[in-house]
KOLMARTOR-316833 format. One record per atom (N, C-alpha, C): atom name; z negated, y, x. Coordinates in nm, 2 decimals. Atoms other than C-alpha are relative to their C-alpha. Example, Ala and Ser with C-alpha at 12.3 -4.5 7.8 and 13.67 -1.06 7.14 Angstrom:
// KOLMARTOR-316833
   atom       pz       py       px
      N     0.00    -0.12     0.09
     CA    -0.78    -0.45     1.23
      C     0.00     0.12     0.09
      N     0.00    -0.11    -0.09
     CA    -0.71    -0.11     1.37
      C    -0.08     0.11    -0.08
This chain:
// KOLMARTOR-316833
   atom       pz       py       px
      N    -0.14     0.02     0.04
     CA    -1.47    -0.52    -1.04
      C     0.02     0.10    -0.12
      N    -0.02    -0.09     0.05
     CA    -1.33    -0.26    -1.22
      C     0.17    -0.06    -0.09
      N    -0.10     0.03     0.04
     CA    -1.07    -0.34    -1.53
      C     0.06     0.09    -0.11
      N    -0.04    -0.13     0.05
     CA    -0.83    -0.07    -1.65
      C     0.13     0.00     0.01
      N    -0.18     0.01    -0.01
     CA    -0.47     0.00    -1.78
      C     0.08     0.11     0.10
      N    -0.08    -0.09    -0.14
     CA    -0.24     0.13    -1.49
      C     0.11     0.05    -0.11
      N    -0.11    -0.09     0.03
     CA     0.00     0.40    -1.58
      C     0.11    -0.07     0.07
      N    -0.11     0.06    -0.02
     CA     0.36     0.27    -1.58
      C     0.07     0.12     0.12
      N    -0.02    -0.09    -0.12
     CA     0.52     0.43    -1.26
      C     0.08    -0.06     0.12
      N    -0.04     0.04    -0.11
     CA     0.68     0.39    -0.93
      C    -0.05    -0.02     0.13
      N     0.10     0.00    -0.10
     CA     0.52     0.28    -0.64
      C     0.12    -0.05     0.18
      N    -0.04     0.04    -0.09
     CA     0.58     0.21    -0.28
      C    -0.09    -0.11     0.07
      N     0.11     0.07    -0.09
     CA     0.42    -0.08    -0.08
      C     0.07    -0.05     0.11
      N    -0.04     0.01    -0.15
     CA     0.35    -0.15     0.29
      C    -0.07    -0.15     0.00
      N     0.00     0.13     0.01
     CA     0.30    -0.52     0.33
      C     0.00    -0.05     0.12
      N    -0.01     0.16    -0.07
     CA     0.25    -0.82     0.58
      C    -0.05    -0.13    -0.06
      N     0.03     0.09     0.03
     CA     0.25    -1.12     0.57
      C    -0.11    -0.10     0.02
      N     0.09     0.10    -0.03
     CA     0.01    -1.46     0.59
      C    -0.06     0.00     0.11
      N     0.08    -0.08    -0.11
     CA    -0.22    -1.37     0.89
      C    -0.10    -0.14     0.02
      N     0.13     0.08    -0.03
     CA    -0.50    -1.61     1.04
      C    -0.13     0.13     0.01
      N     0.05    -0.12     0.01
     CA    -0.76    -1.37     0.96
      C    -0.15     0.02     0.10
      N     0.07     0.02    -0.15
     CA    -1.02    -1.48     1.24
      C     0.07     0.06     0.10
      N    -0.06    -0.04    -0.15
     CA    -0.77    -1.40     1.51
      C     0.07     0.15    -0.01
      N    -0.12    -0.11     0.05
     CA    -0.55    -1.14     1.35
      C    -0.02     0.12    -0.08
      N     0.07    -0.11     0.08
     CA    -0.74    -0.92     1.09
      C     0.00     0.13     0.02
      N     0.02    -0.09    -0.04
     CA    -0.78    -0.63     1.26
      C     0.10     0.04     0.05
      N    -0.10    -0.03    -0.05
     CA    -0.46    -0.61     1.42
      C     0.13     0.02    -0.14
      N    -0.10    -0.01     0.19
     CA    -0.26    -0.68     1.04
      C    -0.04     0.15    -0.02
      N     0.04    -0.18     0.00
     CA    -0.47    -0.35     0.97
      C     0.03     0.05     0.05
      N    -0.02    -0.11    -0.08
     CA    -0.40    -0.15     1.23
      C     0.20     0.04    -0.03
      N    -0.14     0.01     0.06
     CA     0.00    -0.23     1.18
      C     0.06     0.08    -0.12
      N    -0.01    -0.04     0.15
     CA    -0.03    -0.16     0.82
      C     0.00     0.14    -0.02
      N     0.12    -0.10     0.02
     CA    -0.25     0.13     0.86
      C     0.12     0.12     0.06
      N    -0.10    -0.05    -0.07
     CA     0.04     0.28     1.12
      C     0.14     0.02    -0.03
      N    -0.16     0.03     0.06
     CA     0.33     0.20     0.89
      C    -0.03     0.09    -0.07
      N     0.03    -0.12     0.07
     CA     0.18     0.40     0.67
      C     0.02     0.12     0.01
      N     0.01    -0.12    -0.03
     CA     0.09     0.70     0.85
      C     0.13     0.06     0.06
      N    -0.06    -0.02    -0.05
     CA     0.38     0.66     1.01
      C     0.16     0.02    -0.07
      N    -0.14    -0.01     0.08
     CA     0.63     0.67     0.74
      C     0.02     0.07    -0.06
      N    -0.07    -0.14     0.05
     CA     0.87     0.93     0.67
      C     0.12     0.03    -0.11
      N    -0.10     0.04     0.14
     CA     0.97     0.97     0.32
      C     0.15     0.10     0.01
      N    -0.13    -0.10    -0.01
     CA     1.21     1.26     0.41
      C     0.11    -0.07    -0.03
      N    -0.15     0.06     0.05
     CA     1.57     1.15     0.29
      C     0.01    -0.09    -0.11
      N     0.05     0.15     0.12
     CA     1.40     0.89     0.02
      C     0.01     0.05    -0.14
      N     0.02    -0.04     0.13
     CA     1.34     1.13    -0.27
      C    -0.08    -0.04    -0.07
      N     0.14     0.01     0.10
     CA     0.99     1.05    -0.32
      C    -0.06     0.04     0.11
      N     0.12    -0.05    -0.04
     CA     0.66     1.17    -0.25
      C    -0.14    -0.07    -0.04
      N     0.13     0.05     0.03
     CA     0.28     1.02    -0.25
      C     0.00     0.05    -0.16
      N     0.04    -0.10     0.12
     CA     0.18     1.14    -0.61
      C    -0.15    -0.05     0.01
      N     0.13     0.02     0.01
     CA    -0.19     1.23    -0.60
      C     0.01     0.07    -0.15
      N     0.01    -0.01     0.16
     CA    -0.16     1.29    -0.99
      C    -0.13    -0.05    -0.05
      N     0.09     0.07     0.06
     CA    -0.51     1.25    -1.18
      C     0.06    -0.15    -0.11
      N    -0.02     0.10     0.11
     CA    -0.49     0.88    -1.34
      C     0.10    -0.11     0.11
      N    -0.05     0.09    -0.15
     CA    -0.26     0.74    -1.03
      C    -0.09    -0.08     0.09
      N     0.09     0.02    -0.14
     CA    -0.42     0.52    -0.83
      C     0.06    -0.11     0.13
      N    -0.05     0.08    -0.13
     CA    -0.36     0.34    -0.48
      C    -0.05    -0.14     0.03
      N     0.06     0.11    -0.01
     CA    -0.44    -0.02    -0.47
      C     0.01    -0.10     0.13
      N     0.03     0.04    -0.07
     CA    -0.53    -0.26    -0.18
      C    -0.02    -0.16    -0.01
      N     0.04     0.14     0.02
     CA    -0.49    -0.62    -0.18
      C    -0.02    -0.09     0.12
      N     0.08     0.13    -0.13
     CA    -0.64    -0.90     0.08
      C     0.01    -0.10    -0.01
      N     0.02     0.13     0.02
     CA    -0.56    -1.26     0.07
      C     0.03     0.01     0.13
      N    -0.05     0.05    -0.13
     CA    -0.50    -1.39     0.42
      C     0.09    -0.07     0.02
      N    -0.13     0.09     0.05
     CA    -0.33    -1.70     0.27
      C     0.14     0.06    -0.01
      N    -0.11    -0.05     0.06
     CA    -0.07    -1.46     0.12
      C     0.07     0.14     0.05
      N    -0.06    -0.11    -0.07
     CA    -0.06    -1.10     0.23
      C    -0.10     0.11     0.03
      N     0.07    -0.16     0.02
     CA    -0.23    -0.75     0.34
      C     0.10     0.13    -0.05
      N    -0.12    -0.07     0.10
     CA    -0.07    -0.49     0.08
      C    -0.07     0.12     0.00
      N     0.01    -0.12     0.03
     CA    -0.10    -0.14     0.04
      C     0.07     0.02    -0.08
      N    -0.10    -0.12     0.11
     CA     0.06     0.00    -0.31
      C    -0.06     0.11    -0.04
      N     0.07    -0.13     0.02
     CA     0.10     0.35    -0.34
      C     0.08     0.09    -0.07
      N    -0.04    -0.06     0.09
     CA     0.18     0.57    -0.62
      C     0.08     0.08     0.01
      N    -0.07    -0.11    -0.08
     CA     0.49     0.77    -0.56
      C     0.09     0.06    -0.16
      N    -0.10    -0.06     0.03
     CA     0.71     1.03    -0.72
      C     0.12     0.08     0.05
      N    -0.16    -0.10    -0.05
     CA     1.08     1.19    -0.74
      C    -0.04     0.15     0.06
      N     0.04    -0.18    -0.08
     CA     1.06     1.53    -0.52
      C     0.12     0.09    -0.05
């Protein structure tokens, strides 16, 4: 575990919801994973920021949600 101050910033997250994670795990990811690659900031007025000190985080509860937040800036 790693504990560290996040730079104040704007982010974007790709999200689902509460999942049975025996039956559905793999498929939540795949979804997520596709929303991702699949989305097109064009017309948004942001961009990924791969900025040193930015980072992209990943969260997992099954109960609650599978999250992708990802560090973005104005273009």
């Amino acid at each position: 575990m790693l504990l560290m101050d996040v730079p104040e910033g704007e982010y974007v997250v790709f999200e689902h919801g509460p999942f049975d994670y025996e039956q559905e795990n793999d498929s939540v990811a795949a979804k997520v994973r596709n929303a991702m690659d699949g989305f097109d900031f064009a017309g948004t007025g942001y961009e990924i920021d791969p900025s040193p000190g930015r980072v992209m985080y990943f969260y997992h509860d099954e109960k609650r949600f599978f999250k992708y937040v990802k560090p973005v800036r104005r273009t």
